[in-house]
Every structure is written in C-alpha cells, then in structure tokens.
N, C-alpha and C positions, 0 to 999 in steps of 0.2 A: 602879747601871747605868741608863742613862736607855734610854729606848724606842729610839729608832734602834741603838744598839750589841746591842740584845737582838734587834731586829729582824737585825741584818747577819750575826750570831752562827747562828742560827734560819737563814738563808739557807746558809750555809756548809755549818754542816751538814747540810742536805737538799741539798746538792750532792755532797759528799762520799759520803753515803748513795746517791743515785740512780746517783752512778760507781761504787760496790762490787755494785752492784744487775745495771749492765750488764755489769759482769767478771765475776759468778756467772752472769749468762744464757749472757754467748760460751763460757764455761768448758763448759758445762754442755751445749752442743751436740758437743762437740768428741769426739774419740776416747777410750775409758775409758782405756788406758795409751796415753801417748805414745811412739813410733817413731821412732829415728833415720833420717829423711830427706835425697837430697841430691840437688841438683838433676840431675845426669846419672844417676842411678838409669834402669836401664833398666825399663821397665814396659812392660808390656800392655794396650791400650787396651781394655777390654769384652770381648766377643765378637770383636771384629774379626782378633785375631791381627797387628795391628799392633803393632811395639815403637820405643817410643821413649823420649827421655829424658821425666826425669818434669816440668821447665820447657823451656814451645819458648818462642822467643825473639817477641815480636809485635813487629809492622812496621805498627798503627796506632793509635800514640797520637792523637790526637783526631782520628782520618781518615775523610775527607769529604771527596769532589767529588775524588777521585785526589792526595789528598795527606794527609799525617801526619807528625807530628815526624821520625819515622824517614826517609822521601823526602826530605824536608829535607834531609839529610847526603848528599845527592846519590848516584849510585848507588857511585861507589868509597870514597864514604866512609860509607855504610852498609854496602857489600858486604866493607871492611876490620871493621868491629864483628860483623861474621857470621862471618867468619872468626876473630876473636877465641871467641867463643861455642864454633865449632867446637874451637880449641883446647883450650875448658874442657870439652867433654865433652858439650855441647847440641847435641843429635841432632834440635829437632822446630823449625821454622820456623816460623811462621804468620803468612797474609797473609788478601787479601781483594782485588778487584775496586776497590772503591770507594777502599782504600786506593792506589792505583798505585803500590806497591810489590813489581809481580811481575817487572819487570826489573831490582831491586835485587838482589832471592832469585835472576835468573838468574845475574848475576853471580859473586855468593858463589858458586852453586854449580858457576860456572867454575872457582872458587879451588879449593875441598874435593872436588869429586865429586859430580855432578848427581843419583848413586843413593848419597849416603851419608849422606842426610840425608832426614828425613821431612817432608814440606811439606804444609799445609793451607791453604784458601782458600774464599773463600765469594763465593756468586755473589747477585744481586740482579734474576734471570730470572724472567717470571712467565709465561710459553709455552714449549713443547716448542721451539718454531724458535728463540728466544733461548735457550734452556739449552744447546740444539746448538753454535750460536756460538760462546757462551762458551767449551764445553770445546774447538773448536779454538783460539779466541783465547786461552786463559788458557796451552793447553801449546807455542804458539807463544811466549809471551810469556814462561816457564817453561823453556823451552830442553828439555821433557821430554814424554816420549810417555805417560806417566802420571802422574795424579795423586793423591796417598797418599788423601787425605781431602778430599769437596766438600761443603760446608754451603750451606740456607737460608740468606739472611742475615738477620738483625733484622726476624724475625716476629714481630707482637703480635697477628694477631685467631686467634680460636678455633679458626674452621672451615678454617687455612690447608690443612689436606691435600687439602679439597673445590676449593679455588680453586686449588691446586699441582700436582694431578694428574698433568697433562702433563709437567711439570719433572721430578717424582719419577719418572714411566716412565722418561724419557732419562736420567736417572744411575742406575737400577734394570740399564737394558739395558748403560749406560758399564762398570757393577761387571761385569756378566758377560760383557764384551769382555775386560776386564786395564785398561779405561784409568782407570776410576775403581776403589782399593780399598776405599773404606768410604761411608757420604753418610749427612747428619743434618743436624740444624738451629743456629743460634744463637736466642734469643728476648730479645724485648725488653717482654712482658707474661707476667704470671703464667696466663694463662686459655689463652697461645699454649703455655707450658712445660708444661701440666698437658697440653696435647693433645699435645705431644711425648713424655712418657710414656707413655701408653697407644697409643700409634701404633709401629705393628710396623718399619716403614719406618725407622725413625730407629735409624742404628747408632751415630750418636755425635752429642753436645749439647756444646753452651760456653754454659756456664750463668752469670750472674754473681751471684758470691756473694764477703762481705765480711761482718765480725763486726759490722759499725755501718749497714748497711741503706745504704750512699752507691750513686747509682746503681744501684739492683737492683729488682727485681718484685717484691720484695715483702720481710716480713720475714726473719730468716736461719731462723728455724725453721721458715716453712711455704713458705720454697724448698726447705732443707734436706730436707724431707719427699716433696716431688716427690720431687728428687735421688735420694731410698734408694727409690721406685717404679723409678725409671728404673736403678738399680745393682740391682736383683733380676731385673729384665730382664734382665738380660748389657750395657746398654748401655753405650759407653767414656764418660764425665764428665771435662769438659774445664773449668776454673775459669778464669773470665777478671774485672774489674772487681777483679780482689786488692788494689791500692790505690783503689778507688773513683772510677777515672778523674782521680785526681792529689790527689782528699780528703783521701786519708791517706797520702799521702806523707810526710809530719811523723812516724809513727808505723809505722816499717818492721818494727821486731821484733815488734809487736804485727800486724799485718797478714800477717806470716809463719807466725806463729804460728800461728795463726786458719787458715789454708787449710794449710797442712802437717799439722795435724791431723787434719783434715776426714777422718774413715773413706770418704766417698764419691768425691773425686777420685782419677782415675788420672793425673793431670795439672793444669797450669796454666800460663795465661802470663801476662808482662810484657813490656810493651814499654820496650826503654834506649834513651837517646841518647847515650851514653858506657860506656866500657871500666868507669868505677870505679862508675859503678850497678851495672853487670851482676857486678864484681867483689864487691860489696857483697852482692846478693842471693844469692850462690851461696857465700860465706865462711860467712852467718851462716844460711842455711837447714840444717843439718848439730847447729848450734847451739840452736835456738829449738824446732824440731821433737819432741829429743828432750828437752824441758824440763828 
C-alpha cells in the first residue's frame, strides 16, 4: 500500500469516527426514554397556563427589514398555508414585528377564528413610549385586542434588563390589563440567555437550539444547560433555529429528532413555505420522536 492510500485510508476513518463521536454527544443530550410526540399535542407552556399546540407555525424564515420567505406568498397566499396548518391541528402562530407578517396571521385568522389560535410576536422597542405603540400597532395590525405572548427580540448583551426596564414595566402592566398574557425574551448570545434565566420577568424564551450547533449561542450542551435553569423555573421553552436557519435542512429526521426529544421544550417552531414541508414535518414527527 503506498503512502497516499494509507494516508486517505487514515482520513476516512477519523471521519467516520469523529461522525459516530457527534451522534453519541446529540444522543447523549437527549431524553433518557423517548416519547411519542406530535405536532398538534396540546401542551402547556411553563407556568404561564397557556396551551398550545406543541409546533406553531413561524412566519420568519430569513426575516429582516418587514419581510420573510413566508410574506413572500403574499398575504392570501400565506393566510391559505395558515389555514392549512389550522386544518392539521397547529394551534400556535408565531410572528414578529420585523418579520411584517402580522397582517398575514390577521388574515388567517379571518379564515379560522381570531381567538382560536395562539399568536406570539416580538417586538424590537427599547422605551416605555415605543413598547406602548407597538402594543397598539401590533393588535391593530393583528385584528385582536390581545396578545397571547410578547417577546424581547434578538437580545445579545448581558445587562439587557438594566437597559429594558422601561419596556418590561409596559408589558409587566399590558399582562395585568388582559392585553398582554405572558412576555419573555428571544436571545441571540449566550451571556443575553444566561441573564434570561435568572431574571424573574421572563415567562417565556425561544431559545435556539439544534444538535450540530448551526446558528446557536453556543454549544448544544451548555445551551441545553441554561434551558433545564430556565425549566426549573416554571419558564415556558420555545425551540426555534430546529433546522439551523436552512443548514439542516438536508437532514430533517435527524433534526426532528434532536428537538422532539429534548426533555426541556414545551414547544418549537418552523417556518413552511409550502403545504408538503409542513405536511412533511407533522407526518414524521410522530415517527422519529418515538424512535
């Protein structure tokens, strides 16, 4: 055998080895017995005494600047895939501000029932007088006089509760009007998520978490670790970045797998831009879940 083949040989297998290496680690995070899962399982988010299904449906794949894959399909022809969803048993919506996909979700829930379906969105307000706004703007735009659940949005620095203050009173006071029923954060650094644990204010997180670390704060074990702080709290854990912002989309049974496992989520979303993704993912979660 001449050197190069022993060398390719030697390559191969520490390839080999290093991929049986990351399938013991995602394993090894994962629930001791697996649970048959399905997407319209109804669940309870935290403490909150919200129920929803256990996948809401997201309306911002790569959205930024009031647009996302999903706005794309215009609003009757994303508010027709909502309505799909609703048929299959998908109870939880989720939007966002920056996505401008909150007169899509009004539509749809022209179609279904504007109180029959649980909608979350997140705001990008750093003042009490912008957060105010918002919550008129967002339930004018929303077609409803409440909103299920109001997130932080893509906070990364540490001390945001110091510099949020003002925000967190105005949805503090929204919760105990009836308009706002739960308020938390999303985060976009590990140092921002670690202060979202320990912070009493935060009823519910969308954490991103994925078995191969695509897009996420940090490793899967020492997100995963926050995570089970913030589930010892009572908080609701909302799993978003499932296929790592389209990374793994190549690898959907394994990507399913991984977060339907997860002991910490009460939930998770994906964002479709067609009937047979969404048909796709809610066929074989049922499937994969219960390995």
């Amino acid at each position: 055998m001449t050197n190069p083949d022993r060398r390719r040989i030697v390559k191969q297998s520490l390839g080999v080895a290093g991929g049986l290496l990351v399938g013991l680690k995602a394993r090894s995070l994962l629930a001791a017995a697996p649970v048959k899962k399905s997407a319209t399982d109804l669940v309870t988010l935290g403490n909150t005494g919200i129920k929803l299904s256990r996948l809401a449906v997201g309306t911002g794949t790569h959205g930024v600047n009031k647009t996302s894959v999903q706005g794309r399909l215009g609003i009757n022809g994303f508010a027709e895939l909502l309505c799909h969803a609703y048929d299959q048993g998908l109870r939880f919506w989720e939007s966002a501000d920056q996505y401008g996909t909150h007169p899509h979700l009004r539509e749809g829930m022209r179609r279904v029932g504007k109180n029959n379906v649980v909608v979350m969105t997140k705001t990008r307000a750093t003042t009490a007088e912008q957060m105010k706004a918002d919550l008129d703007r967002f339930r004018r735009e929303l077609g409803r006089d409440h909103i299920d659940i109001v997130l932080l949005h893509c906070l990364t620095q540490e001390d945001w509760p110091t510099k949020m203050e003002g925000v967190m009173e105005v949805l503090s006071r929204a919760r105990e009007q009836g308009i706002v029923r739960a308020h938390g954060v999303s985060c976009h650094s590990l140092a921002a998520l670690k202060t979202a644990a320990r912070t009493p204010w935060v009823q519910v997180d969308l954490a991103r978490i994925n078995g191969k670390q695509a897009s996420m704060d940090a490793d899967p074990q020492t997100v995963l670790s926050v995570l089970r702080e913030m589930k010892r709290a009572g908080k609701g854990i909302i799993g978003m970045k499932i296929f790592g912002a389209g990374k793994l989309a190549g690898d959907v049974d394994g990507s399913l797998t991984f977060a339907s496992r997860l002991d910490v989520l009460d939930a998770f979303t994906i964002g479709f831009a067609s009937t047979g993704q969404m048909d796709e993912v809610v066929t074989k979660l049922p499937v994969v879940s219960a390995g």
